[in-house]
C-alpha positions as MATLAB code, in Angstrom:
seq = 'XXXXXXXXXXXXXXXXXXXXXXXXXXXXXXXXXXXXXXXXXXXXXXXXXXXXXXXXXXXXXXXXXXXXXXXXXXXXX';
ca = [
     117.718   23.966  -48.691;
     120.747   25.359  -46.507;
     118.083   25.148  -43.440;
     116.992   21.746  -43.771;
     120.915   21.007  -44.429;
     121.785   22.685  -41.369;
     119.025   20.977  -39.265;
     119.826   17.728  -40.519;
     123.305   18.171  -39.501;
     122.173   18.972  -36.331;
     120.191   16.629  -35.536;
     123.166   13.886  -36.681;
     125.043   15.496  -34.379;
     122.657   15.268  -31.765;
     121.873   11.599  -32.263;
     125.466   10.531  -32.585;
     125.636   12.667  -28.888;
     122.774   10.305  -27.938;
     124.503    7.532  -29.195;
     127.523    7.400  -27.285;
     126.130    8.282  -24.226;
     123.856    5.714  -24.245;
     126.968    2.944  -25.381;
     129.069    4.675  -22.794;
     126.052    4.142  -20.034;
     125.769    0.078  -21.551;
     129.183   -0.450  -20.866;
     129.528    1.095  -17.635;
     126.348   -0.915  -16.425;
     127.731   -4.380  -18.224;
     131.093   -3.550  -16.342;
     129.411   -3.077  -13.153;
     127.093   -6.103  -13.277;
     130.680   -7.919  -14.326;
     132.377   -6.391  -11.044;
     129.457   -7.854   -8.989;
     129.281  -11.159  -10.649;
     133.196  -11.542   -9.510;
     132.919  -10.394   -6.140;
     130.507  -12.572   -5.244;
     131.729  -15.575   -6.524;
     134.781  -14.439   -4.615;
     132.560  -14.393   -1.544;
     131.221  -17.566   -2.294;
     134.667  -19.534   -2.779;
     135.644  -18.029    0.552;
     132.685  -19.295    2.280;
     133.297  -22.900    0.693;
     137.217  -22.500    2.078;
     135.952  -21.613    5.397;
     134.254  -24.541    5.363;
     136.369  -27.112    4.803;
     139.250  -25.180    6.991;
     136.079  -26.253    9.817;
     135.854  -29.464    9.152;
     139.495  -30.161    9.056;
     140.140  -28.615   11.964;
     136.840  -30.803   13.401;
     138.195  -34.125   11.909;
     141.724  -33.084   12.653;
     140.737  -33.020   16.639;
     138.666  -35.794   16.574;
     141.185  -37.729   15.160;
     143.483  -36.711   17.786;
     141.209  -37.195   20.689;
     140.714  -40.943   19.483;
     144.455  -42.127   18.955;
     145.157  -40.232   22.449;
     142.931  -42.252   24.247;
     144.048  -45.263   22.458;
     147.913  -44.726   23.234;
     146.639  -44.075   26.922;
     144.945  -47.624   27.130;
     147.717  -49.258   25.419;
     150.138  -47.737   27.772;
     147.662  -48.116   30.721;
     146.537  -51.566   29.836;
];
């Protein structure tokens, strides 16, 4: 009976061991997979900024380029 008691014990322990590494592994994995997740939706808004910053600076000179040449035929005119 003390045998049995002492393997049983044992093996708790060694499941409980088991146990936690394996939660321990879950949450390092879940935090990594939430790491990635935020990076790349970092990435992602930057690409959409860098974006618009290229069209504004597109629209911005083509709207500059058109009211030139209108002041210059006005004033040429």
């Amino acid at each position: 009976m003390k045998q049995s008691l002492a393997e049983f014990e044992r093996a708790m322990a060694r499941e409980l061991s088991l146990d936690r590494h394996r939660r321990d592994s879950l949450r390092r994995t879940a935090e990594q997979r939430t790491r990635k997740r935020q990076v790349e939706r970092r990435h992602k808004r930057g690409s959409v900024r860098f974006v618009l910053l290229v069209l504004t600076l597109i629209l911005t000179a083509a709207i500059v380029t058109v009211v030139m040449f209108r002041t210059l035929y006005l004033l040429l005119g």
